[in-house]
C-alpha positions, 0 to 999 in steps of 0.5 A, spaced: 275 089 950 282 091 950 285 093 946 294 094 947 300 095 944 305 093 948 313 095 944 317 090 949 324 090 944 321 092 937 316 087 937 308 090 938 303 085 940 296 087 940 291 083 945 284 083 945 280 079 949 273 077 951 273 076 944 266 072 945 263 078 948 256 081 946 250 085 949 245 079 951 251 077 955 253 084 957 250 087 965 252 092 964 246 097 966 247 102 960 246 096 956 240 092 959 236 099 959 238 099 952 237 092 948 230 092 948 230 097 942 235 094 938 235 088 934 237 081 935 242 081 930 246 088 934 244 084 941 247 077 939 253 079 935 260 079 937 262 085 936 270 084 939 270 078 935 268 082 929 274 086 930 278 081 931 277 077 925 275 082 920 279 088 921 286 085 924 286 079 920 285 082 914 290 088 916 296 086 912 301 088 918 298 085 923 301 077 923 302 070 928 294 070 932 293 065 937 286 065 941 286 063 948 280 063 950 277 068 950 284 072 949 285 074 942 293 076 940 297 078 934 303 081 933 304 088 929 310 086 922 315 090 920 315 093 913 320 086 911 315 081 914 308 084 911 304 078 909 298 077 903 293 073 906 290 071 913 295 066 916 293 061 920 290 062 927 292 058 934 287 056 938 290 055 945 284 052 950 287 051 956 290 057 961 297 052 961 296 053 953 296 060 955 302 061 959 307 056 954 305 061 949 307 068 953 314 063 956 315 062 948 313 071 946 318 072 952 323 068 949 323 071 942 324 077 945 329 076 950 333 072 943 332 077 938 336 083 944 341 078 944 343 079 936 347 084 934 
């Protein structure tokens, strides 16, 4: 899991991926060693999505998500934009999905340095 703020122009946006990750998918030695003690529930449960849909999307300072793949992106709100409910969340599917997607950040971006 990562988990960045990227402050490009006033906007933060906070990615997460391997959203689906869990221990019974993991091989990560440490991990392996360790999965026979704990329950089924702790081993198949995916922690990453956890964060992702009970902590930043209940956050109300946290907006715009989209899932790409296994990638999870939000955007961090000013204080004039907080929201009161979970939004809708995009799903994009596809690796193209993906890139029109960060085209369409970039622009943002690159219009709101253009307003005085």
């Amino acid at each position: 899991m990562i988990l960045e703020v990227l402050d490009i122009g006033g906007h933060r946006d906070g990615e997460l991926h391997d959203l689906d990750w869990s221990m019974a998918i993991s091989n990560a030695p440490h991990i392996v060693a360790r999965r026979a003690a704990m329950t089924t529930d702790l081993v198949t449960s995916r922690q990453v999505r956890s964060v992702w849909e009970l902590l930043l999307q209940a956050d109300p300072t946290w907006g715009e998500f989209e899932e790409h793949g296994e990638w999870g992106i939000a955007r961090k709100l000013s204080t004039k934009e907080l929201r009161t409910s979970v939004e809708q969340v995009v799903v994009h599917s596809s690796p193209q999905d993906l890139v029109i997607a960060v085209v369409k950040r970039v622009r943002l971006v690159a219009d709101s340095r253009r307003r005085p």
